[in-house]
ZANUDREN-58783 format. One record per residue: z, y, x of N, C-alpha, C in turn; residue number from 1. Coordinates in steps of 0.02 Angstrom, whole numbers. Layout:
N
SITE|n_w|n_v|n_u|ca_w|ca_v|ca_u|c_w|c_v|c_u|k
SITE|Z|Y|X|Z|Y|X|Z|Y|X|NUM
...
END
This chain:
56
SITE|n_w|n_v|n_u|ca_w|ca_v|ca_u|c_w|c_v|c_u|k
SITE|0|-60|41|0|0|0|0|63|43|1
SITE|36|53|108|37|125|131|-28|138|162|2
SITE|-64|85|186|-142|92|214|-168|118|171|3
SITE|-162|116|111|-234|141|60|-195|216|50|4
SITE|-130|228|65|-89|279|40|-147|359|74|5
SITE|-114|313|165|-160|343|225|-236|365|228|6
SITE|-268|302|204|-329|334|188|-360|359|137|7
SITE|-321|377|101|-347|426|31|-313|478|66|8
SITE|-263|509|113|-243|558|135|-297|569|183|9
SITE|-310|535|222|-396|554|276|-449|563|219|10
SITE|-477|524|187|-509|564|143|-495|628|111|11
SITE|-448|655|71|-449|715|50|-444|773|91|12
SITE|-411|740|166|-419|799|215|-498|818|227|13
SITE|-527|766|242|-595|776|246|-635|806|215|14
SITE|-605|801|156|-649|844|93|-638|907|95|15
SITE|-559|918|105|-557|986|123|-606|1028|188|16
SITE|-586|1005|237|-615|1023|306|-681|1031|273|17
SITE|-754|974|253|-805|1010|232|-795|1030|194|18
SITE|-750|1051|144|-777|1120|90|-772|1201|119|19
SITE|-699|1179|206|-691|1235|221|-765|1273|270|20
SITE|-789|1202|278|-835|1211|335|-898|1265|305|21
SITE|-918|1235|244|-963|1254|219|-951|1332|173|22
SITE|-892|1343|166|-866|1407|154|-890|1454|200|23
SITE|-855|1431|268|-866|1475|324|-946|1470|349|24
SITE|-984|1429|334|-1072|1440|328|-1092|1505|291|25
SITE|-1084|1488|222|-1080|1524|177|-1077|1595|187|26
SITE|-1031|1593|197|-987|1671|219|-1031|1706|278|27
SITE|-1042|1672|337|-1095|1675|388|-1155|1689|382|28
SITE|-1188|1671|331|-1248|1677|316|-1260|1740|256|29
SITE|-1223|1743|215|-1226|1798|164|-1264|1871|185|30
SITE|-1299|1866|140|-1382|1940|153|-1402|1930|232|31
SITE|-1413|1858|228|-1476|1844|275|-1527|1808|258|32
SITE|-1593|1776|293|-1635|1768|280|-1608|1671|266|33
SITE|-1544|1662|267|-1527|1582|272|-1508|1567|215|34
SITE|-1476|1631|175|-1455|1631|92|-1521|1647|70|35
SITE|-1556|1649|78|-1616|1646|23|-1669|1603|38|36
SITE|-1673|1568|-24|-1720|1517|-24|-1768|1534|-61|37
SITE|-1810|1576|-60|-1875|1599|-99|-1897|1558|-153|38
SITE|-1926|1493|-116|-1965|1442|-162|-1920|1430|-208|39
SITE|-1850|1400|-196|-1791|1374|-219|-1791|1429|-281|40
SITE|-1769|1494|-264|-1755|1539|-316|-1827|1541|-375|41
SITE|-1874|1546|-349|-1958|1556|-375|-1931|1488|-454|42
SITE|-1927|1424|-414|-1923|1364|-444|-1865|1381|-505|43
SITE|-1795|1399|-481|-1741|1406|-536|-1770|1444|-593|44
SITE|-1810|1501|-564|-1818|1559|-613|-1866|1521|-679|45
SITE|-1919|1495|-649|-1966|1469|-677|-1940|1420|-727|46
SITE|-1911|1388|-701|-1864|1339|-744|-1831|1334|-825|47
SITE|-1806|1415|-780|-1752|1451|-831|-1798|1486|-902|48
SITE|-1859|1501|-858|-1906|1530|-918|-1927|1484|-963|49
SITE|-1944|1410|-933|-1960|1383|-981|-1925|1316|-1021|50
SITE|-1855|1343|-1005|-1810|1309|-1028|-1790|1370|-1105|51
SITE|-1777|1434|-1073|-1793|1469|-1148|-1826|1462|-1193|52
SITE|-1885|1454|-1167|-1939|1454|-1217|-1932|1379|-1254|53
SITE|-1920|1330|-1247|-1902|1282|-1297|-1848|1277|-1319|54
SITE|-1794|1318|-1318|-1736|1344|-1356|-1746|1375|-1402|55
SITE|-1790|1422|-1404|-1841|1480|-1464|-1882|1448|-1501|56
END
């Protein structure tokens, strides 16, 4: 029991550490050319339009 105790405690550390990691990316990158994904955004938008339009 305490083995599985242990490694669900290494796991959630882990999870933390990458969520912190990717925070601090995040944060790093903000109004640069690494936060924007053109196509990515192009694609959401498009999406979004024609996800309205069969709501209407």
């Amino acid at each position: 029991m305490k083995t599985a105790t242990f490694r669900n405690l290494l796991e959630q550390q882990e999870k933390v550490l990458l969520h912190e990691e990717i925070a601090r990316y995040a944060a790093y990158s903000a109004d640069t050319a690494d936060d924007l994904d053109e196509s990515l955004e192009t694609a959401a938008l498009e999406h979004l339009r024609d996800t309205e339009k069969h709501q209407w």
